[in-house]
N, C-alpha and C positions, 0 to 999 in steps of 0.2 A: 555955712558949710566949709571945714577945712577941708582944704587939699589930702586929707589922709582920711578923710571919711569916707565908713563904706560904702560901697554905691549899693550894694541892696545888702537890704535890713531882714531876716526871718526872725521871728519872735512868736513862740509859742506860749499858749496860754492855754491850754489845753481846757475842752475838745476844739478849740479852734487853733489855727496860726494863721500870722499876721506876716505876708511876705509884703514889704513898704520898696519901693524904687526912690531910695534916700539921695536923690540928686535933687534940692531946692531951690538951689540957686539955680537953677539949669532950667529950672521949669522941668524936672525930673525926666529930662531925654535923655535915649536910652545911647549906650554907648556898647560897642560891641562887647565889653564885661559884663555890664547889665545882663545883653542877649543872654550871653554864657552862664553868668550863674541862675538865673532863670530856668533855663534847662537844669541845670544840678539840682535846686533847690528843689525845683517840681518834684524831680525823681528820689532826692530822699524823703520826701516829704509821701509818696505813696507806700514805705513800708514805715512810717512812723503812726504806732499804733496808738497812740495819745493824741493823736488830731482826727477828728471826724468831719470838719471843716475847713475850708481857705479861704480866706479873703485876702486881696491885692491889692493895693491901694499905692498913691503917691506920697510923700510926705512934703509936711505944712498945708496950707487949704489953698494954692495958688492954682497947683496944678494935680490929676493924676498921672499926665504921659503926657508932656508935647506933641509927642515926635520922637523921630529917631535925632543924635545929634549930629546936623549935618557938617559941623565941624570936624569928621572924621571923614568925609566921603571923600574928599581929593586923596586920601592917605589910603582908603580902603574900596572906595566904590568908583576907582576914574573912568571904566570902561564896564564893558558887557562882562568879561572874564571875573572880572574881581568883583563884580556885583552878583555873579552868580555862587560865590564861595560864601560873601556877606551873607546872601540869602540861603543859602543853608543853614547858619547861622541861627537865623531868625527862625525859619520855619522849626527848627529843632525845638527852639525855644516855646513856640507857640503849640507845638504837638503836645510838649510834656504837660501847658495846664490842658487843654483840651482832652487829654486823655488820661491824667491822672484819674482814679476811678473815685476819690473823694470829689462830692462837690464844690465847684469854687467860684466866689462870690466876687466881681471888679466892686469895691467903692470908690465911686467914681466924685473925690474931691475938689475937682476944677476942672481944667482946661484938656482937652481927650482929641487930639488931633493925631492925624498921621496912624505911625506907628503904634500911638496909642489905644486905636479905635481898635487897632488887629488883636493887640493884647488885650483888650473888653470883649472883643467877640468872642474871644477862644475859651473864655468863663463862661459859666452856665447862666448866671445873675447877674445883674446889672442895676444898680441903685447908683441915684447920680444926685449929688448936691441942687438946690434950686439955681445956684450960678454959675455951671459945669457950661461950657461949648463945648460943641462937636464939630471936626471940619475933616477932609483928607484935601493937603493941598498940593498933594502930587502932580498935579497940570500945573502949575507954578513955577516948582523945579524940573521938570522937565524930564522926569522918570516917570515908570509905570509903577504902577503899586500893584503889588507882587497878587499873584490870580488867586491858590492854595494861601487858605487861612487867612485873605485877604479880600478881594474882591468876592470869589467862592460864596465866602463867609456872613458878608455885607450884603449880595444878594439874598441868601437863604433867610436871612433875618429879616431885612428890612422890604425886599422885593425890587423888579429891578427899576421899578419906577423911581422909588425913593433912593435906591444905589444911582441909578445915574444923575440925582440932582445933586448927591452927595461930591460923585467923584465929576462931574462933567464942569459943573458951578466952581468946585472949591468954596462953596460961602462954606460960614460958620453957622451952627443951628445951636439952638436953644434948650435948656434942659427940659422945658415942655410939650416943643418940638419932636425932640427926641424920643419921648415918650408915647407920642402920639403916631409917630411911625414905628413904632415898637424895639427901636436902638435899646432902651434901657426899659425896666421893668419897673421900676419906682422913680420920683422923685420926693425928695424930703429935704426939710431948710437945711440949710449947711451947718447950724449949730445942731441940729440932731442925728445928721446923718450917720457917724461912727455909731451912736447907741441903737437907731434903728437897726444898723447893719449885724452889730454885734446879736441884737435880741433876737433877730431872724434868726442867722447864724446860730444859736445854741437852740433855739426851736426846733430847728433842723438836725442839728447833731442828736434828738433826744429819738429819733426815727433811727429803725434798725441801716447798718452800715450798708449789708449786703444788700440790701432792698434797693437800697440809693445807689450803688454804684449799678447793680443789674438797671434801673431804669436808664441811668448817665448811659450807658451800654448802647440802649435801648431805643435813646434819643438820638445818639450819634450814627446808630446803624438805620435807624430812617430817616437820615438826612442822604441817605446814600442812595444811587439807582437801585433798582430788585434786584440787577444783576452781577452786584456789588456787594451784597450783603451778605453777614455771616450768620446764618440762621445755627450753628449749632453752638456758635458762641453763646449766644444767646439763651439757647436752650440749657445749656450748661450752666450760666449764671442762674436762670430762674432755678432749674435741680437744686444747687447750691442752695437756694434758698430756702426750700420748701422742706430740706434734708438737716436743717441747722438748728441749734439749738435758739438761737433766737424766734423762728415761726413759731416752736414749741410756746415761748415767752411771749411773743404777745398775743397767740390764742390765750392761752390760761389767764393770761392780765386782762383780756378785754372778756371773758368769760367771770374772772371773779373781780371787776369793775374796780380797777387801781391802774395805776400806772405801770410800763411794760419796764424795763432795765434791760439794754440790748448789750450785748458784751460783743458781736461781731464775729463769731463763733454759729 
C-alpha cells in the first residue's frame, strides 16, 4: 500500500457494492478518515438505486478490521474530552451501516478485533473466513469500549454471558467459536468465502427491496424496549409494501409459476 492509497475503497457492481477498508498494511485499522467516509459512503450509498446489497469487507485476506488505529489516539483520544468528539465520530459511522435500509453483509476476511467487531455488528450478516479471530482488547489499553453500537450491540447478539468472556478475557476466539456463539452467521474456507458471500448477496438482491428494508426496520425496532418503539413506522413501511407495484409482481409471478422481477417501486 502506498502512502496515497485510498483508505476506503466503494466499488459497485451492481445489484451489489463492495465498500473495502483498503488499509493492508495496517491490518486495515481504521483511522478517523476511514470512520468519516464510512458514514459518507453508507449515506450515498442509501439513494443509489443500482445497489440492492452491501457487503464490507477488508482488503487482502490478513485482516477485515484490526481495530481502531491506535497510533492516532495520543493525537486524538488523550483524555475523556477528545475521546468523546472521537466517538462521535464513530458512532456516526456505525449508525449509517446499521440503518442504511439496504441490507448489509460484514465478510469477515481475517482478523475482526476491537473496532472491528463494532463494524460487524452494525451489519445485518456476518460470514467469516475459517481463519478469522475475534477479540475486543480494550482491558489491555485501558479504555472502555464505547456502550451504543458497541457493548449494546455485543450483548444483543451474542448474550451477556458470551459478551463478558468477550470483553472481561480479551482472548481471541475462533472462527468456529464465533459461530457457535452466534457473532457470525456462516463460516466458509477462506478461498471460497468472497464467492459464497457474493452468491448470497445476489440471492438476496433478487427479493423485493421494499420487503427487505421494512423487515431491516422491523428487526432494529425489536431490538428496542416496547417503550421505544416506532410502531407507525412500521406500519407505514409494511402500507408501502402491500400499495407497490412489486406485491402486485410477485403475486402474479408466484400465481403464473416464474420468477418475480422487483423493480423497488
Amino acid at each position: 500500500m502506498t502512502k496515497h492509497a485510498v483508505p476506503l475503497v466503494v466499488r459497485i457492481e451492481a445489484p451489489i457494492a463492495w465498500v473495502v477498508v483498503n488499509r493492508p498494511a495496517a491490518r486495515n485499522a481504521l483511522t478517523q478518515a476511514v470512520w468519516r467516509g464510512l458514514a459518507e459512503e453508507f449515506g450515498k450509498l442509501e439513494s443509489e438505486s443500482t445497489v440492492r446489497v452491501v457487503v464490507l469487507r477488508g482488503a487482502g485476506d490478513e485482516a477485515f478490521i484490526s481495530g481502531a488505529d491506535i497510533s492516532e489516539f495520543p493525537a486524538l483520544r488523550a483524555d475523556f474530552k477528545m475521546t468523546e468528539e472521537y466517538d462521535r465520530l464513530t458512532h456516526a459511522a456505525l449508525e449509517a451501516i446499521a440503518t442504511v435500509s439496504k441490507p448489509v453483509m460484514a465478510m469477515i476476511n481475517g482478523l475482526c478485533f476491537g473496532g472491528g467487531c463494532s463494524v460487524a455488528l452494525a451489519c445485518d450478516l456476518r460470514f467469516a473466513a475459517d481463519h478469522a479471530r475475534f477479540a475486543i482488547p480494550a482491558a489491555r489499553l485501558g479504555l472502555a469500549y464505547p456502550f451504543e453500537r458497541g457493548v449494546e450491540s455485543l450483548v444483543h447478539v451474542v448474550g451477556p454471558t458470551n459478551a463478558a468472556d468477550l470483553l472481561l478475557s480479551t482472548r481471541a476466539i475462533s472462527a468456529d467459536d464465533a459461530l457457535r456463539i452466534g457473532l457470525v452467521n456462516r463460516v466458509v474456507p477462506a478461498d471460497q468465502l468472497e464467492a459464497e458471500t457474493r452468491d448470497y448477496a445476489l440471492r438476496m438482491s433478487e427479493c423485493a427491496p421494499l420487503t427487505l428494508a421494512a423487515h431491516k426496520a422491523a428487526i432494529g425496532e425489536a431490538m428496542k424496549p416496547s417503550s421505544e418503539r416506532d410502531p407507525k413506522k412500521l406500519r407505514a413501511l409494511n402500507r408501502r409494501c402491500f400499495d407497490s407495484e412489486d406485491y402486485r409482481e410477485g403475486v402474479a409471478a408466484f400465481l403464473g409459476k416464474r420468477k418475480p422481477l422487483f423493480s423497488g417501486r
